[in-house]
C-alpha positions as CSV (number, residue, x, y, z in Angstrom):
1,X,21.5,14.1,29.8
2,X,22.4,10.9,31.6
3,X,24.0,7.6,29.4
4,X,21.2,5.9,29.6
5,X,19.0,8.7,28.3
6,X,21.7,9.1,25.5
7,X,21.8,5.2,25.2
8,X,18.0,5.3,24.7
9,X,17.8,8.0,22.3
10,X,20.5,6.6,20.1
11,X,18.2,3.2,20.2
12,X,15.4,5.2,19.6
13,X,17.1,7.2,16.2
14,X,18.3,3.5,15.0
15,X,14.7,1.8,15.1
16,X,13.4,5.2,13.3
17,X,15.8,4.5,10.9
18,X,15.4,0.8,10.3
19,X,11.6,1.3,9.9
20,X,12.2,3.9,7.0
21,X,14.8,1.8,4.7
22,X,12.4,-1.2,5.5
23,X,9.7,1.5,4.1
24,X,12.0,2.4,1.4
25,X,12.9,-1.4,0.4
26,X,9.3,-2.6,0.6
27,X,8.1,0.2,-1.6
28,X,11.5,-0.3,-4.1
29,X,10.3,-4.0,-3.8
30,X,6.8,-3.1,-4.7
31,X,8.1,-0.9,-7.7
32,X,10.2,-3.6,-9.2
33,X,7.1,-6.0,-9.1
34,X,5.2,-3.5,-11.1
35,X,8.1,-2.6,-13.6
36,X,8.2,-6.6,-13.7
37,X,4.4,-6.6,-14.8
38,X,4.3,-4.0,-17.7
39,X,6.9,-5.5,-19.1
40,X,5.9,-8.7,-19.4
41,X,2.6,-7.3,-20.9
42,X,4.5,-5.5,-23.4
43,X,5.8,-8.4,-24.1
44,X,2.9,-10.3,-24.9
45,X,1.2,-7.7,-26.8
46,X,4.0,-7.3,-29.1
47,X,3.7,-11.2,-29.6
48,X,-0.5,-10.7,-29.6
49,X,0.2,-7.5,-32.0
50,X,2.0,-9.3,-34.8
51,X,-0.2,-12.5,-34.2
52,X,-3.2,-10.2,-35.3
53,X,-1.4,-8.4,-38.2
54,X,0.1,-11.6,-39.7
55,X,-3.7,-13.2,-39.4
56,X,-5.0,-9.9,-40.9
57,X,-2.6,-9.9,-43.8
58,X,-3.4,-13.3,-44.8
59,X,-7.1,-13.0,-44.2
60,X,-9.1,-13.1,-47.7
61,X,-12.0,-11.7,-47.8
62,X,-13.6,-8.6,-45.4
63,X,-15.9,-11.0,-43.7
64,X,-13.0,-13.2,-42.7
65,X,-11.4,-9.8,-41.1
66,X,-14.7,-8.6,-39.4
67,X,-14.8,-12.3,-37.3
68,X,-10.9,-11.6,-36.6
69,X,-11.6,-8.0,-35.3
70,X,-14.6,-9.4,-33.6
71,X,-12.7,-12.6,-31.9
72,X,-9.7,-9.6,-30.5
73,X,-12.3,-8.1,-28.2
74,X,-13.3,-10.2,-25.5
75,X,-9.6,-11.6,-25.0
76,X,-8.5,-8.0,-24.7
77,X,-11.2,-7.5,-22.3
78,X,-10.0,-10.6,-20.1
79,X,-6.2,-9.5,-20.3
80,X,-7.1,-6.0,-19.3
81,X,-9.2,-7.2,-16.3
82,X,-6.2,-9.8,-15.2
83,X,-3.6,-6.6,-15.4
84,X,-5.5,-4.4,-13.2
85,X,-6.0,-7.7,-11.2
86,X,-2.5,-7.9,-11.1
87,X,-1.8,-4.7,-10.3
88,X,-4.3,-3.8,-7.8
89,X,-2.2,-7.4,-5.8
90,X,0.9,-5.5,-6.1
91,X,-1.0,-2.0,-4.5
92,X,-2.8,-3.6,-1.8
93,X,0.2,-6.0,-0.9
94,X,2.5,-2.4,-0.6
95,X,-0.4,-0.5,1.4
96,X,-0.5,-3.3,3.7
97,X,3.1,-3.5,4.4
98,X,3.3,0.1,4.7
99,X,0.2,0.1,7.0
100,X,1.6,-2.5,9.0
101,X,5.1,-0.9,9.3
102,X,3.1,2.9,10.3
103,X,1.5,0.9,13.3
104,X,4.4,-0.9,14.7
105,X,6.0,3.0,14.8
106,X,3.0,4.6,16.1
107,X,3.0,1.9,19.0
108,X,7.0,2.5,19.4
109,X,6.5,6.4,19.5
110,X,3.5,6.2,21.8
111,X,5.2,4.0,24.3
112,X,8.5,5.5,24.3
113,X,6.2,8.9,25.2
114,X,4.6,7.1,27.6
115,X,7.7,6.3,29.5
116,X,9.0,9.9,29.0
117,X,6.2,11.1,30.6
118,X,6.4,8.6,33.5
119,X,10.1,9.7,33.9
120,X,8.9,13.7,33.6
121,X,6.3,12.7,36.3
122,X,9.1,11.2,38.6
123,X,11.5,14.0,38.5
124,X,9.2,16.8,37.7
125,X,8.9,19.7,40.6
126,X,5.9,20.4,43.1
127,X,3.1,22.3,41.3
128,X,3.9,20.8,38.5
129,X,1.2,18.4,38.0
130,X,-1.6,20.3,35.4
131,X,1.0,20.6,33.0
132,X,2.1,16.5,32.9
133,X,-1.7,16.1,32.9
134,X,-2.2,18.2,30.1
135,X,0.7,16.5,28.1
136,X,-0.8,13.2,28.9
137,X,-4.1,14.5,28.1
138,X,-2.9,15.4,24.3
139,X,-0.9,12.4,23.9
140,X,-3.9,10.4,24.9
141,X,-6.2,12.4,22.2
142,X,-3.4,12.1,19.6
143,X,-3.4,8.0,20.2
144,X,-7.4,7.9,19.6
145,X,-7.0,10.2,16.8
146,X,-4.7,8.1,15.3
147,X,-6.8,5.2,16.3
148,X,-10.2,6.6,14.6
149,X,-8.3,7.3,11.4
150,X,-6.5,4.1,11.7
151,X,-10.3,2.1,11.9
152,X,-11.5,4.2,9.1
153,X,-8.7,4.0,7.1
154,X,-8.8,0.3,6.9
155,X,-12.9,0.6,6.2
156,X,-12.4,2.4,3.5
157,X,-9.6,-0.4,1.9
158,X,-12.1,-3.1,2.7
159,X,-14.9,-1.1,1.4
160,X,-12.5,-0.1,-1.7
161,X,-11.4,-3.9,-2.0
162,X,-15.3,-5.3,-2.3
163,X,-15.9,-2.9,-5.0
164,X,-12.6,-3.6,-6.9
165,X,-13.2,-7.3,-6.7
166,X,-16.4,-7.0,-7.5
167,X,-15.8,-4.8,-10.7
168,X,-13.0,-7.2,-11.7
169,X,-15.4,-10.4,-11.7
170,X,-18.4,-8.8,-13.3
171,X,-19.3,-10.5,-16.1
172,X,-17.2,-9.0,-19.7
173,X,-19.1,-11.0,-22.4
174,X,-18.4,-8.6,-24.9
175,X,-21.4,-8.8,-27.5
């Protein structure tokens, strides 16, 4: 192996490894905003909790407590919907990084075997030629592969993402 071969390989191993700890710190960065969420929302339930309990210990009679139990419902209704709100952000933000971070490899991989195949084709013997064609044949097959699954992949989020939204901005009058 030549030093520019070794030169390119080594260039090659240190992108790899750059895109995986930018991977890794995305997803730790992702984590943290979750983690960041709950417990802020454990926070202000605690808070919400003993609001309730101090109310329902200084209610005085039952029809007084019925309105208060009544009144809890559609709040907790509203919170719940801006938590999974919240959280679904946080999801869609980490696929898309991740997603966009999986393509910008794919397109490094494909055209670094692009150019390894040129260089096979260059050097390669006489008689060689069906077996560089089938090479670039499945390399070609593997790129619309990934292509198809790409396309569908990202139908499918938008597809996912209507129906989330939709669900999420539903009317929750809660009767």
């Amino acid at each position: 192996m030549s030093t520019p071969d070794l030169k390119q390989s080594f260039a090659a191993q240190k992108a790899s490894l750059e895109a995986m700890f930018d991977v890794l710190n995305k997803a730790f960065a992702s984590i943290e905003k979750l983690a960041s969420l709950n417990l802020q929302v454990f926070k202000s339930n605690i808070v919400r909790i003993q609001e309730i309990a101090d109310r329902t210990l200084s209610t005085k009679d039952p029809r007084e407590l019925f309105e208060l139990q009544a009144g809890q419902a559609q709040p907790a209704v509203e919170k719940a919907q801006s938590y999974l709100r919240d959280v679904y952000e946080i999801e869609s933000g980490a696929l898309a990084d991740l997603t966009e971070t999986l393509d910008e490899q794919f397109k490094r991989y494909q055209h670094d075997w692009q150019a390894f195949l040129e260089k096979l084709a260059k050097n390669a013997p006489a008689g060689s030629e069906a077996a560089l064609s089938a090479w670039k044949s499945a390399i070609e097959t593997a790129s619309a592969t990934f292509e198809t699954a790409r396309e569908a992949t990202k139908q499918a989020a938008q597809i996912a993402e209507g129906d989330v939204t939709a669900a999420l901005e539903a009317p929750t009058e809660v009767r």
